[in-house]
N, C-alpha and C positions, 0 to 999 in steps of 0.2 A: 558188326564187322567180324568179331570173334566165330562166330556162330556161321559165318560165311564162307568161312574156310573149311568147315567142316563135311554139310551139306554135300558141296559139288561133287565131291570125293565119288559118293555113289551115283552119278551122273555118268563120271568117266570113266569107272573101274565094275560096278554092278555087273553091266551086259558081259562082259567079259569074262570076270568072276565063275557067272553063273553059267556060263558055255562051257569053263574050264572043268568046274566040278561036274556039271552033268553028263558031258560029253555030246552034244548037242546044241548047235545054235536054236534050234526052234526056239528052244526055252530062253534064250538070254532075254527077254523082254519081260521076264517073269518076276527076275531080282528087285527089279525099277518098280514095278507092278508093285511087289509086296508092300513097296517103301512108300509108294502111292494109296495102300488100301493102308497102312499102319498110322500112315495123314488123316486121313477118312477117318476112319474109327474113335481116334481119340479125339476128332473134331469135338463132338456135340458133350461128350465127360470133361476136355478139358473147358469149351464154354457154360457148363452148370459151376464148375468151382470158381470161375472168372465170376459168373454170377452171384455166385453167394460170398467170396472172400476176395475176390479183386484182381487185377494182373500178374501182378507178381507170383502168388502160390502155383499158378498154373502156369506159369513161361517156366518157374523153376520145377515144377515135377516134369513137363514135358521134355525138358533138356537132359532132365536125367534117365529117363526112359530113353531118350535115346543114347545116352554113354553105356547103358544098359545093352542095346541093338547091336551098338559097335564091337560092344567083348562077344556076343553070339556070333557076327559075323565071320571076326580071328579064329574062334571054335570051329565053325563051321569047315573054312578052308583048312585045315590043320587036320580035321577027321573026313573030309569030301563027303559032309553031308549035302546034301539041296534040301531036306526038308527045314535044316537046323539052320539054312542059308535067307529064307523064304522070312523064316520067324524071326531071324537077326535084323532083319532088311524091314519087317514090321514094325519094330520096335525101334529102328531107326527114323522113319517115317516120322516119330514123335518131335524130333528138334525141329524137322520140316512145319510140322504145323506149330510150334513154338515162332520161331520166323515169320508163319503168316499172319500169326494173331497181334506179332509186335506191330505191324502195320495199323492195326486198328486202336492198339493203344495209344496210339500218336495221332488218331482223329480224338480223340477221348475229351479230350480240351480244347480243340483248337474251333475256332472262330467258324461258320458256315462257309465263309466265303473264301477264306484259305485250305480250306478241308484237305481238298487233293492235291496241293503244296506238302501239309503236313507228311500226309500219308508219304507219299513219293519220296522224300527227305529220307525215312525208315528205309524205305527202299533200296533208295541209292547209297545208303551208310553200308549195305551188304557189299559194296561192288571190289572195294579192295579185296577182301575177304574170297568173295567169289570167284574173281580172276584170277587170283593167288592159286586157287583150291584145288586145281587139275594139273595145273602147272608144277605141285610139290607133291602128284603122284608117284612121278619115278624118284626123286631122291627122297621120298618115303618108303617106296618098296626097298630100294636099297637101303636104307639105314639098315634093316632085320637081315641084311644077306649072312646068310652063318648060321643063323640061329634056328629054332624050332619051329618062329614065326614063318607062315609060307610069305616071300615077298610082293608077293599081289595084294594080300591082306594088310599088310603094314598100316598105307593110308588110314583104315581103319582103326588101329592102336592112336593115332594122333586125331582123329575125328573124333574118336570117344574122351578123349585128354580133352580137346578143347571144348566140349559139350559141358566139361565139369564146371572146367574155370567162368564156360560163360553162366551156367547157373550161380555159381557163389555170385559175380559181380552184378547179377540182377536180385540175389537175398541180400545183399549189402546195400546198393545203390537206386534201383527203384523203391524212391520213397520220396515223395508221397504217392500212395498208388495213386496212378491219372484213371483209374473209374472209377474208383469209390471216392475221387474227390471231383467228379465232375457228377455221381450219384449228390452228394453232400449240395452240391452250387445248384442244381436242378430245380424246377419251382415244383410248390408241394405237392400238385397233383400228379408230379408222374413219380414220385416217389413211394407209390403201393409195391409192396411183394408181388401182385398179385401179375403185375405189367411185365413180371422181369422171370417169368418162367418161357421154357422152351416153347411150352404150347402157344402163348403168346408171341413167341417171334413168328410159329409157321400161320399163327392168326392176322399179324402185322405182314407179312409175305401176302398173303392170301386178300390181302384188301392194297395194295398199293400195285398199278403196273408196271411203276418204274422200280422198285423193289425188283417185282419177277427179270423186268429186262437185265437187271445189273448182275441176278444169279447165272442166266444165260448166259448174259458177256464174260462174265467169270470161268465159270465151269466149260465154255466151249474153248476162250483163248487159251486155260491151261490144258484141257487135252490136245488140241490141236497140238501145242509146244510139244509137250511131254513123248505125245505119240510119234513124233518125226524126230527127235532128239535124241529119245531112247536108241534109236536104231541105226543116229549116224555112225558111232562110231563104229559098229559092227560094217555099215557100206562102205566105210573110209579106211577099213581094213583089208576087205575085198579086193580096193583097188590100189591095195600097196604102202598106206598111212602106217609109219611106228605111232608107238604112243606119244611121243613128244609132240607128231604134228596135230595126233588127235587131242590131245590136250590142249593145244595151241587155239584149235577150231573151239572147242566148245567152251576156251577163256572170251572167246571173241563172241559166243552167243551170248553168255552169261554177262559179259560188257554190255552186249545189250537189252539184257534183259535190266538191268539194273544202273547202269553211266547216265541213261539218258531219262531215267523215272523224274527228275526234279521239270523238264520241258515237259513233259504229259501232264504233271497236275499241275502247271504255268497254266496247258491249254485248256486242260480241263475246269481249271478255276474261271478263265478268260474267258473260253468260245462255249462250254457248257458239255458236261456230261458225253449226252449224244454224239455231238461234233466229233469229239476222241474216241470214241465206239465205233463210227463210223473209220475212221483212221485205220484202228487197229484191225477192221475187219480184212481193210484195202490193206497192209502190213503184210500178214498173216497171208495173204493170197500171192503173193509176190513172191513172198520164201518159198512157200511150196512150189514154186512153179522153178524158181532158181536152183534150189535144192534138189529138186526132183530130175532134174535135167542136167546136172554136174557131171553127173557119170569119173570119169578121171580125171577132171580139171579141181582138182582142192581147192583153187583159190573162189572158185564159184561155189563150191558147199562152204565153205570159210562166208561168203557174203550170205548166202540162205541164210545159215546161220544167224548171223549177225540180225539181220532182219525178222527173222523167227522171235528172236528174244526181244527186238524192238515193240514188236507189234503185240506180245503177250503183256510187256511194258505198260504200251496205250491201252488193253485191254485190262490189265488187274488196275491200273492206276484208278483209271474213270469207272469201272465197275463198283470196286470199293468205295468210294465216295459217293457214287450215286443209291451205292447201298443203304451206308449210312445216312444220306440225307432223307429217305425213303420213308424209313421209320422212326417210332417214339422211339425216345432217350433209354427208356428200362428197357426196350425187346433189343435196342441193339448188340449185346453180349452174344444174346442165344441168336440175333438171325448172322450175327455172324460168322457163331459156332457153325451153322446149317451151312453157310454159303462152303465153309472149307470143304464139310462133309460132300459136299453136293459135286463141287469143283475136284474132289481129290478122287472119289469112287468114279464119275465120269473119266477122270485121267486113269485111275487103276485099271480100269476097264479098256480104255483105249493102248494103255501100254501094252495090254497082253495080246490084244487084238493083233497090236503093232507086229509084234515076232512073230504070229504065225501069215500077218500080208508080206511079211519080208520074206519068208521062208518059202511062201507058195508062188505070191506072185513079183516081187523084188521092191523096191526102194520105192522105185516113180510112182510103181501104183503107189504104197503105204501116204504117199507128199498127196494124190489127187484126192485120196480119198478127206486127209488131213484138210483142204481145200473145202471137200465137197460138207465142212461140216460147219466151214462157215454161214452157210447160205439160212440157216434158217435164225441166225444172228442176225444177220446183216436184215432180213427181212421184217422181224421183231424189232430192231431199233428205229425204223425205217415206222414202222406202223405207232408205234410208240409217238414217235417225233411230230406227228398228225395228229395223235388224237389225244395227246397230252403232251402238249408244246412244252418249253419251259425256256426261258428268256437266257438269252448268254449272258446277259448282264446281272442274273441272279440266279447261276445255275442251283445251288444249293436250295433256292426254293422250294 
């Protein structure tokens, strides 16, 4: 929840940021990017130390790396760097992948058949957090009005504050670790070293189909997100949006990226995996076409929206559980580390993309294309579902 409030901050304020000090919208989709590759990167270093020493060590360096991100970022606007803006925004990226890893610490324990229950619960504990997070970007800028602090940067003095406090309360309070004590309950064969290295996850990936499908549904529904997200409020700007409406808009995506996660791992425990893959594919198609087609009507990008985060929802929920129901006990650490990395460099990549289809060819196209990248999701689940069925009644099989 803590850790929720922090996040969004560079959702609403990045693109912005990064046009302000470059002088160039092209770039605003750059800032998101870094914070997207700074996820990526520490994916797979922070899943070896989860590997070797457990949750905890690694949710708390990641946290701090990025209170780390956030005083770069303050730096940054203060001297109108971009390069020192780029590397703030990397380094922030780390609480981000702290956040996604806390999702799998809550399969860690939990039962096969509640799995995507568990998970989604983590989920939906960010949503106060979340909605709050855009919403206290202007009386964040303004707290620093006066000072040396520029007040666009503000948010960021208060993301970095709450990065700390959420790492002290996970060095105090996760305890007992939930993987080294679901290591400990495991039966003795899969408790080799040998099972719980990286190479072993991309070996465990590389022998299960439904492992690969759950990386794809992962890694497509968050760039999809990321890539049309990035760029509303720069469109919502275009057509006349202050920050309060924009902020308002992407409390309302972020509600549903995260309000409604406890019904997706309902379904996805109920109707199976697939079923909500398929969901979220249909989600995910509907925004884009709502979004993309808003033009001046806010309250029709306010529903994109909304639906955008809905459908990445049904996508991370069912994804992640059918990740982890995919593989052995010991690969799960490292193929979870990969799914981040996998999921965060596809979205880095799509963010940056994203500014330069906004900059050339505008908003609708950047939604069609966001669309067109469902399709070969939707196809792979779809193939999947045929030739390795799996029963609703025991999705977790």
């Amino acid at each position: 929840m803590l850790s929720g409030i922090g996040v969004p901050v560079s959702i609403a304020l990045a693109p912005v940021l990064a046009t302000e000090i470059s002088g160039t919208e092209s770039l605003s989709g750059f800032a998101s990017t870094a914070a997207v590759i700074g996820t990526a990167l520490v994916s797979l270093p922070l899943a070896a130390l989860m590997t070797a020493r457990g949750r905890r060590p690694g949710l708390v360096l990641a946290y701090l790396i990025g209170a780390a991100g956030a005083a770069l970022v303050v730096l940054a606007a203060s001297v109108k760097s971009f390069p020192l803006l780029m590397l703030g925004m990397a380094a922030f990226g780390a609480a981000s992948s702290a956040n996604l890893q806390a999702r799998f610490a809550a399969s860690d324990l939990a039962e096969p058949g509640r799995r995507a229950r568990a998970i989604s619960l983590v989920v939906w504990a960010s949503t106060l957090g979340a909605v709050l997070g855009p919403n206290l970007s202007a009386p964040a800028s303004r707290s620093f009005a006066g000072t040396s602090i520029p007040e666009m940067a503000g948010p960021f003095v208060w993301a970095g504050a709450v990065f700390l406090l959420t790492a002290a309360l996970i060095a105090v309070l996760l305890r007992p670790d939930p993987l080294l004590t679901a290591r400990a309950l495991a039966a003795p064969a899969e408790q080799t070293r040998a099972g719980r290295s990286l190479r072993a996850g991309f070996a465990a990936v590389k022998a299960s189909p439904r492992a690969r499908l759950a990386l794809v549904t992962i890694a497509v529904s968050h760039t999809t997100m990321v890539s049309i997200m990035v760029m509303t409020p720069v469109d919502l700007g275009h057509h006349g949006a202050e920050l309060q409406l924009i902020g308002l808009v992407i409390s309302g995506h972020i509600a549903g990226m995260f309000a409604f996660s406890p019904v997706m791992g309902w379904l996805a425990d109920r109707l199976g995996r697939l079923s909500v893959i398929g969901l979220a594919a249909g989600l995910l198609s509907v925004a884009a076409l709502l979004a993309g087609t808003a033009g001046p009507d806010h309250a029709q990008s306010a529903a994109g929206l909304f639906l955008l985060g809905l459908g990445w929802s049904a996508g991370m929920v069912s994804g992640s559980a059918l990740l982890t129901d995919s593989v052995p006990q010991p690969a799960r650490a490292a193929v979870q580390g990969l799914s981040d990395l996998t999921m965060n460099t596809a979205a880095g990549v799509g963010g940056a993309v994203a500014g330069l289809i906004m900059s050339q060819a505008g908003y609708g196209w950047l939604n069609a294309v966001g669309a067109a990248l469902l399709l070969p999701m939707a196809a792979l689940a779809l193939f999947t579902s045929r030739r390795h069925p799996v029963k609703a009644s025991s999705a977790a099989q």
